[in-house]
C-alpha positions in Angstrom: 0.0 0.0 0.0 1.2 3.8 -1.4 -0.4 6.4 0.9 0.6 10.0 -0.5 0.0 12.9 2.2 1.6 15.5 0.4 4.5 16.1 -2.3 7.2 15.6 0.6 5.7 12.7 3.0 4.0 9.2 2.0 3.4 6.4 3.7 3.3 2.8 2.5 3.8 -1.0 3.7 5.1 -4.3 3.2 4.3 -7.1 5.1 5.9 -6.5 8.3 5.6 -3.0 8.7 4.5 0.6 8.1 7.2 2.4 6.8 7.5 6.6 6.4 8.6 7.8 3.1 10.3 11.3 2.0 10.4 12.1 -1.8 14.0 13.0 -2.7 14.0 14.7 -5.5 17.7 15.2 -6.5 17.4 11.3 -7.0 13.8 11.4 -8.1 12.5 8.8 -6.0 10.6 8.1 -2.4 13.7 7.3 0.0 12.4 5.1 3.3 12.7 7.0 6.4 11.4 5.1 9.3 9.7 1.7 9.7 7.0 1.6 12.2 4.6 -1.8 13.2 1.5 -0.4 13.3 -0.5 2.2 11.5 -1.4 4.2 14.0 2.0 4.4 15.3 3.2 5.4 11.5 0.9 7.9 11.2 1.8 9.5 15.0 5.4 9.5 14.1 4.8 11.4 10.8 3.2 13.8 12.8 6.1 14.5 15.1 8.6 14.3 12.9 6.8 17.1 10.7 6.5 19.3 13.5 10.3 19.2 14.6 11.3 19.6 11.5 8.4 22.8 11.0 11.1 25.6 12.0 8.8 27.1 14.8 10.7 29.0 16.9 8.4 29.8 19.4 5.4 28.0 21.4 2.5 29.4 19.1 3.7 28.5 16.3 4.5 25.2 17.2 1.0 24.7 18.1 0.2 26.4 14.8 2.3 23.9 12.8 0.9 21.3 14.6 -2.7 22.1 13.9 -1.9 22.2 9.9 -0.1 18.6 10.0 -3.2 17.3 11.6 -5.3 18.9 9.1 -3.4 18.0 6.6 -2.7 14.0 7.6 -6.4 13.8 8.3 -7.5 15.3 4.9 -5.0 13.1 3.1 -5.6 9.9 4.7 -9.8 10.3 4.4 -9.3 10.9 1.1 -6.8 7.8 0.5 -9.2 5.5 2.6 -12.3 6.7 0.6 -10.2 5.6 -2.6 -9.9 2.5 -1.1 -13.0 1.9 -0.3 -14.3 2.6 -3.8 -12.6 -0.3 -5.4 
């Protein structure tokens, strides 16, 4: 499974485990960042890693930053499930 969040941050599987990918494009390809055993805990660690990478450099917008990764993850994955469900 190929889940695409955004241009920068998928996530996908194999058979033993969720795994976080970051599109590279000097190489033109999805490089595998992390590998996670359950989708819950994939999708949770894509969400922190976004927001310590965000560049906030103070407490609001941190919280801002992590507001929009929400919205964003949650947008992306209903869409991606509702695909899914259609076929």
């Amino acid at each position: 499974m190929f889940l695409k969040i955004n241009d920068e941050w998928a996530l996908s599987s194999d058979e033993h485990s969720w795994i976080i990918n970051k599109w590279k494009p000097s190489e033109d390809k999805w490089v595998q960042k992390a590998w996670l055993s359950t989708f819950q805990n994939a999708v949770t660690s894509l969400a922190r890693r976004r927001i310590r990478l965000s560049g906030a450099t103070t407490l609001a917008e941190a919280i801002k930053d992590a507001e929009a990764i929400k919205t964003e993850l949650t947008a992306a994955l209903d869409v991606n499930i509702e695909v899914e469900n259609e076929k």
